[in-house]
N, C-alpha and C positions, 0 to 999 in steps of 0.2 A: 600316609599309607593306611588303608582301609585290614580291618583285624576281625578274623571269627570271634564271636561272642565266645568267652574265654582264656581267649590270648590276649595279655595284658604286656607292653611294653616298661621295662624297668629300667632308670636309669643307672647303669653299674658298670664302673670303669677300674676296679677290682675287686678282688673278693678276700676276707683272711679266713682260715676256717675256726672252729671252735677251740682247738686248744689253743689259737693265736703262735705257731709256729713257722708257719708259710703266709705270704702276700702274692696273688695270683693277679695278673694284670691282665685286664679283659679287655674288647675290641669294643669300644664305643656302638651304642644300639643295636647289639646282636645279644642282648641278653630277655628276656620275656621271665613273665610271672601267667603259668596255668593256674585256673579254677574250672570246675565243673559246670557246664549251662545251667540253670533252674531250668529243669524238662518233667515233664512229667514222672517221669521215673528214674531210680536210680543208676539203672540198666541203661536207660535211653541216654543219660548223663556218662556217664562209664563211655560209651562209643560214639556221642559227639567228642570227645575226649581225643580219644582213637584218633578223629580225622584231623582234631588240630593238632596232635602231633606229627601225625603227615604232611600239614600245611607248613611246620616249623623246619621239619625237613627239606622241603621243595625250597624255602626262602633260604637256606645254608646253604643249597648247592645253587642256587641262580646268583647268590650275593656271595659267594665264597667263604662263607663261615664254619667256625668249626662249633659244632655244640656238646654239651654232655649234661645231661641232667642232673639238677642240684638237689639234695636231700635234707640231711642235719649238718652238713659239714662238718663231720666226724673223724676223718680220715685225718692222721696226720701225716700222711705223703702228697705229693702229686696226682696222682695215679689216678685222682677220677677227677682232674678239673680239666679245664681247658685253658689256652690264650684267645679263644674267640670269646662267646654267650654261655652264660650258664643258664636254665631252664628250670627254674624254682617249681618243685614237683607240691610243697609239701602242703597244700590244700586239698589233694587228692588223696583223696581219707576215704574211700565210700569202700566196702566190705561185701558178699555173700557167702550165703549157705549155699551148697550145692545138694540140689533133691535126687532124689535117685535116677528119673528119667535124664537128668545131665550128667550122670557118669557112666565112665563106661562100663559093659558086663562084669568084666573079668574086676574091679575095683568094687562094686556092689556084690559079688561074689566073698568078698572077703570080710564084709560087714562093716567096712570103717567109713564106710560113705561119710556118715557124720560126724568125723574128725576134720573133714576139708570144709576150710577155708578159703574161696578167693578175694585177695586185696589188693589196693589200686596200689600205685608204688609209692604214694606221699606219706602213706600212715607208720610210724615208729614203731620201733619193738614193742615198748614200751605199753603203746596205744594196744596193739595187735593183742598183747598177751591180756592186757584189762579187757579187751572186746570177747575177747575167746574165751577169758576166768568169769565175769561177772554179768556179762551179755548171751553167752551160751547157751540153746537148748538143743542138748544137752552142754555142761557148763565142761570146758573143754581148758588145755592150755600148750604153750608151744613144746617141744621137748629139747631143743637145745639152744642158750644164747652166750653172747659175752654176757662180762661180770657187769657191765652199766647199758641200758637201751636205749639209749637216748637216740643213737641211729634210725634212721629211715631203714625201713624192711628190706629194702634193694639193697641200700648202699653196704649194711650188715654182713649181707650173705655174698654178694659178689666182689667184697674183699677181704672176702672167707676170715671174718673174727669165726673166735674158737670155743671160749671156755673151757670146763674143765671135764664133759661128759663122757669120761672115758672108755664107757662102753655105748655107748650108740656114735659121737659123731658133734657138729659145728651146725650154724645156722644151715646153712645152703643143701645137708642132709635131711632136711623136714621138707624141703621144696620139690613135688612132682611135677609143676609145669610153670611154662614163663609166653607171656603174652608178648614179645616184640613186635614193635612197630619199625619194618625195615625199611623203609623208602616210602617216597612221596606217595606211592598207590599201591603200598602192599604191607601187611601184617599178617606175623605167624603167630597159631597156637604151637608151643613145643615141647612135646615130652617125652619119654623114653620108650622105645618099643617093646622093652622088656617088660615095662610094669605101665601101659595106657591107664588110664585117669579117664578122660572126660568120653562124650557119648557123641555120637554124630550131629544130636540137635544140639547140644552145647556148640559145636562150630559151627552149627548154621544161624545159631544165634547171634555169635559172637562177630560173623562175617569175616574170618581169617583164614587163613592157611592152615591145616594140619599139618605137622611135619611128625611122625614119631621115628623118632633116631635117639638111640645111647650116646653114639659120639658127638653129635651136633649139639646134646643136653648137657653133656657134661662141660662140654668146652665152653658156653653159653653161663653157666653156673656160677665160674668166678671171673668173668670179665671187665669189670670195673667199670660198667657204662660205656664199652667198644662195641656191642653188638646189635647198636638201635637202641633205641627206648625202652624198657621195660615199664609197661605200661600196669601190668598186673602179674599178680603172683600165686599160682594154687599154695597154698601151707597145707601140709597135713600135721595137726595137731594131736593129741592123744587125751582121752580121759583127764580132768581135773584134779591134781594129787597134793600130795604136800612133801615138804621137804623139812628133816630136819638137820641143821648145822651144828654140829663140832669141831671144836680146836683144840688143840695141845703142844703145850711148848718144850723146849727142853728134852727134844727127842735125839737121843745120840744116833751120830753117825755113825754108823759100824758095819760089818763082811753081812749084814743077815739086813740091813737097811738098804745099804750099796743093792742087794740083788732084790729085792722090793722094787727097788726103784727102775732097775735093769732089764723086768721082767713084767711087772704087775702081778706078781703073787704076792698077793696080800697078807699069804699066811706065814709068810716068813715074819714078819713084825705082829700076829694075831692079839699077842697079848700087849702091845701098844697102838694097836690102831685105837681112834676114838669111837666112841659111841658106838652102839649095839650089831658091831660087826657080825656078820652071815644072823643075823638073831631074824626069826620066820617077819614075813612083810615088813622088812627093812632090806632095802634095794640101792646098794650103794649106788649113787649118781656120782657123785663130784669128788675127784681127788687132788687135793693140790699139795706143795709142798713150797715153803718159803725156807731160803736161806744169807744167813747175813753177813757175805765175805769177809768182815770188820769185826766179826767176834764168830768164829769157829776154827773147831779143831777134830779130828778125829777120835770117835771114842769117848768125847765130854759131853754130856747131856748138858753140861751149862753150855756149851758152846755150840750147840746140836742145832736140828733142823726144828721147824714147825708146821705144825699138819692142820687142814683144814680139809673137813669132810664133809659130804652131805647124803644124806641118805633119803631115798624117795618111799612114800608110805604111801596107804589110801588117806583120802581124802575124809575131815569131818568136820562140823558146825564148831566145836566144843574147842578149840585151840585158841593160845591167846596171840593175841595179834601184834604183827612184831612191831616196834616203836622205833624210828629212828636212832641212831646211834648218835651220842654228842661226841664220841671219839675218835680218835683219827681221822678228822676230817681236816685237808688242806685251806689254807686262808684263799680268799680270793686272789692277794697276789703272791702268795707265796714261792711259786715255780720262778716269776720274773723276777722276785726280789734275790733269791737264790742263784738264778743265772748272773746277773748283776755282780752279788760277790765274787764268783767264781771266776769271770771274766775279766773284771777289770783289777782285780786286788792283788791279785797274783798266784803265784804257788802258796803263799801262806794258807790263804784262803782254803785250803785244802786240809787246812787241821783242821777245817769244822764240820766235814764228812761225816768221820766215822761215828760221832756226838749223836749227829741230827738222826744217823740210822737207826743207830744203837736206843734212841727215844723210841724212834717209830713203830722199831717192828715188834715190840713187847703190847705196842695199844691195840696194830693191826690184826693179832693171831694171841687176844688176850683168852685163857681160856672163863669159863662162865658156866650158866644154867645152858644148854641148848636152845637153841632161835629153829622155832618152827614157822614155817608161814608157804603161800603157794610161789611159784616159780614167778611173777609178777613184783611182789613183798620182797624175795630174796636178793634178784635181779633188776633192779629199779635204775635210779639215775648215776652218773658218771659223780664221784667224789671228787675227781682229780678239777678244779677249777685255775685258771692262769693257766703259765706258760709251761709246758711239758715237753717231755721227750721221752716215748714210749718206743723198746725197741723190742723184737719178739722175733725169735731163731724158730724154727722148728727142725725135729732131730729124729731119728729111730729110738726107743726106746731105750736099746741096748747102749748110747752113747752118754744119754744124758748126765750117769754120775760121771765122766771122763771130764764131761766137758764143765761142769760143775765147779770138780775143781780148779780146770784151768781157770775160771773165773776165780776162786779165790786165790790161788798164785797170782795171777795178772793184777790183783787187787793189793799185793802187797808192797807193790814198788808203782803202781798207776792206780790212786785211791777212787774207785768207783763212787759218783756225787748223787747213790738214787739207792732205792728197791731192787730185788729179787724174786722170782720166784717161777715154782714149774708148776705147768698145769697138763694134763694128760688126755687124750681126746683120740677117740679110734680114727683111723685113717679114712679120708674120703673120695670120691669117684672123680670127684672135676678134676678136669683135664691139668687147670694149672694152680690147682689148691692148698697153699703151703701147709698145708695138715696131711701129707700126701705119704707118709709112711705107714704102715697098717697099723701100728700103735703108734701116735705118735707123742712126742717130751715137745711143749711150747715154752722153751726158757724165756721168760721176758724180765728185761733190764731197762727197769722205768726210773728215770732219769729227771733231775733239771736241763733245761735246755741250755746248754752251754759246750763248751768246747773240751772241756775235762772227757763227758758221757761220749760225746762222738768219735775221741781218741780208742777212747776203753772199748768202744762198739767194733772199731774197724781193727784192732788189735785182738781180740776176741775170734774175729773172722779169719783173722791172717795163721791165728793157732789151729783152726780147727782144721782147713786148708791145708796147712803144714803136717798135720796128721790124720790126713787125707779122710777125713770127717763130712759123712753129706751130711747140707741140709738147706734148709730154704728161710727165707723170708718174710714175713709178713705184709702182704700189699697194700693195707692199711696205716701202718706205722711206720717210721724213719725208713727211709730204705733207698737212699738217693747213693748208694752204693751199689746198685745193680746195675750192669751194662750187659751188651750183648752177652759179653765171654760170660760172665755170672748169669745169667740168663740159662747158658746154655748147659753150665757145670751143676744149675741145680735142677733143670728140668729136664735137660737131653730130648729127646724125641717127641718128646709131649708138646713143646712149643711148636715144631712144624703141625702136630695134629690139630694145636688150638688155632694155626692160621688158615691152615684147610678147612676150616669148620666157620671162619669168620669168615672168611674168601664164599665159601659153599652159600651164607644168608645175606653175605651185602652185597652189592652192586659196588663195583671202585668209587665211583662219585661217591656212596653213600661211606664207605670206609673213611673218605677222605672227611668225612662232616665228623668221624666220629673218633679220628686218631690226635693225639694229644705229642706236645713236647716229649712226656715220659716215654711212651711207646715209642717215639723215633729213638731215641736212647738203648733201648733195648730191643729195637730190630723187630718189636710186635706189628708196628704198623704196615706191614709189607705183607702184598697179594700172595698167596700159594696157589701153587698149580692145581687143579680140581679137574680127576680123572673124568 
């Protein structure tokens, strides 16, 4: 078979992803490696691009193939692979500025023109935030990511990772528009009618659909590679800044922390927050809180929580530049080696939990000078190397000390084999967003992968459940516990809106290229009626 210049045939008859927790088994020769043409321009490369992802499309529905495009293999669920081809995105690195005649009025009206970014979908956070910090003019950076970038920019934001931004929001809230490729002969620009972006020559440029719709963008937002291609991506970035990092250990849990934590009134703990809280251009960003089931108690600053802060400044030349950290970093095979014990040794094996935590989490929230550096420096690559088990709840604000402690109860007779900790992130628009409470608490329970964490994880759920506690999942991480019925107990209504909105831009052939094992599980891959 004869291949557009850029479509590279790969041979791959399965796939593991990056933390080496799942083994996905692929359909012999239904998998491809994209690159960009050598064209003249980068523009002109960008939309030969475009049509071989149409071409790839048209071959899934004449050959019966499912596809999903492949990133950094970051995820550790299902949820964005396939049992057919995967479609290696990640040489598709090519970036613009957008000039003013390509945006539209009302966006140029507001002055940020020069905050947008569009990028292709291969390039990483990582990449994106160096392109934007040190390629800039003006020098620019993202304003919310997870804690490691190692992801693909799509794969990031449309399995809604969160960090800890607790007043703006998660990747997919810096995203104004999304370039899909939906069928063999059709591609939309899509972005919200409430807030357009781009300009009339921008789409005639581009050669695509305009669609401006709220509900079609939101629901579009966190879809994991079910809505077509995402081919490209508007970022709107913000001014280059700096952040600076503090920690503090030994902070008691107490009725005036409890409601800190219940609330985000920060001024309830004022005179323990770290570093230069409400102090003039220091801009709290990041609040997290770590706690270590295996040594706390209420009221004991020895056995207290741990804070970790970041506050956002202006930007200057004259900072010192952060250096790697030689501490708390995971061995290569640490996770596996751990699983290993847990697994096969026995219950014994479990007296050596509480040890390994109790090391851990004195290195990981060790207090120090403050680490200044820009959101690139701060936010950099994944520590966690081997085998993992990352599992991440998201809550209402108001629940997270309840549920807290049920994790340290549940900890006391089922000894938890991992990490804690809460991170705090305003609530977001996409339709199926697990950060979807208007403040929302991401308790995450990062684990060795073994059979110990997966107990503790589904015991966890069955408590909160039992007091009748919402909250959601993480579509990224473990999550091979959702089925329709949990589908529906933590979205309710929002899933028929996310299927009405998928149904509204694919064509059924083309849903069918693009629905995965996971989705049939959870009843996402099914047509809605569209008035």
């Amino acid at each position: 078979m004869a291949f557009p210049v850029g479509i590279e045939p790969i041979a791959l008859d399965q796939f593991e992803n990056k933390h080496r927790n799942f083994t996905q088994v692929l359909k012999p020769g239904a998998s491809f490696h994209l690159v960009n043409p050598h064209l003249e321009s980068p523009w002109k490369e960008y939309k030969a691009t475009t049509a071989n992802f149409q071409w790839l499309i048209a071959a899934a529905i004449r050959n019966s193939w499912r596809l999903r495009a492949l990133g950094r293999g970051w995820s550790l669920s299902k949820v964005a692979v396939t049992e057919g081809g995967l479609i290696d995105t990640m040489d598709l690195r090519n970036c613009f500025n957008v000039k003013a005649d390509m945006a539209h009025p009302d966006m140029v009206a507001t002055g940020r023109v020069e905050n947008l970014l569009l990028a292709q979908c291969g390039l990483s956070m990582f990449a994106l935030n160096n392109k934007l910090e040190k390629e800039g003019r003006p020098r620019r950076c993202i304003r919310a990511s997870g804690a490691a970038n190692g992801q693909s920019i799509v794969g990031a934001f449309s399995t809604n990772t969160h960090g800890a931004a607790w007043n703006f929001g998660s990747p997919q809230d810096q995203i104004t528009g999304l370039h899909l490729i939906t069928g063999p002969d059709s591609h939309v620009w899509l972005e919200r009618a409430s807030s357009p972006v781009v300009s009339d020559k921008f789409i005639r440029s581009l050669g695509a659909e305009l669609k401006r719709d709220d509900a079609l963008f939101n629901a579009a937002l966190v879809s994991f590679g079910s809505f077509g291609f995402i081919h490209g991506v508007m970022v709107e970035g913000q001014p280059i800044c700096l952040l600076q990092e503090f920690k503090k250990q030994n902070v008691a849990y107490d009725a005036a922390m409890r409601e800190c934590l219940t609330t985000l009134d920060f001024d309830k703990i004022k005179d323990r927050m770290p570093g230069p809280y409400k102090k003039k251009g220091h801009e709290l960003y990041h609040f997290e809180v770590g706690f270590n089931p295996h040594r706390f108690a209420k009221d004991d600053p020895e056995k207290g929580l741990f804070l970790r802060v970041l506050y956002k400044t202006a930007y200057r030349e004259d900072y010192e530049r952060l250096a790697p950290s030689p501490k708390f970093q995971y061995g290569e095979n640490t996770f596996g080696v751990l699983q290993t014990i847990l697994d096969h040794l026995g219950p014994a094996s479990e007296l050596l939990i509480p040890g390994l935590v109790n090391a851990l989490y004195p290195l990981a929230y060790q207090e120090g000078m403050p680490r200044e550096g820009t959101f690139g420096e701060h936010f950099g690559t994944t520590r966690v190397r081997g085998k993992a088990s990352s599992f991440a709840i998201g809550m209402d604000m108001k629940d997270c000390a309840t549920v807290m402690e049920m994790v340290v109860d549940a900890n006391r007779t089922d000894p938890f084999p991992g990490v804690t900790a809460m991170r705090f992130v305003k609530g977001t628009a996409a339709t199926l967003g697990f950060t979807r409470f208007e403040r929302t608490c991401v308790m995450e329970l990062d684990a060795m992968d073994c059979n110990a964490a997966r107990t503790f994880h589904q015991l966890i759920l069955h408590r909160m459940e039992t007091a009748g506690i919402a909250y959601t999942l993480h579509w990224g991480k473990v999550n091979s516990m959702i089925d329709r019925a949990r589908l529906d107990r933590m979205y309710g209504p929002s899933v028929a809106d996310w299927k009405k909105a998928r149904t509204t831009l694919l064509a059924p052939e083309v849903m069918e290229v693009f629905n995965n094992q996971f989705m049939e599980r959870c009843g996402l891959h099914e047509a809605s009626a569209v008035a």
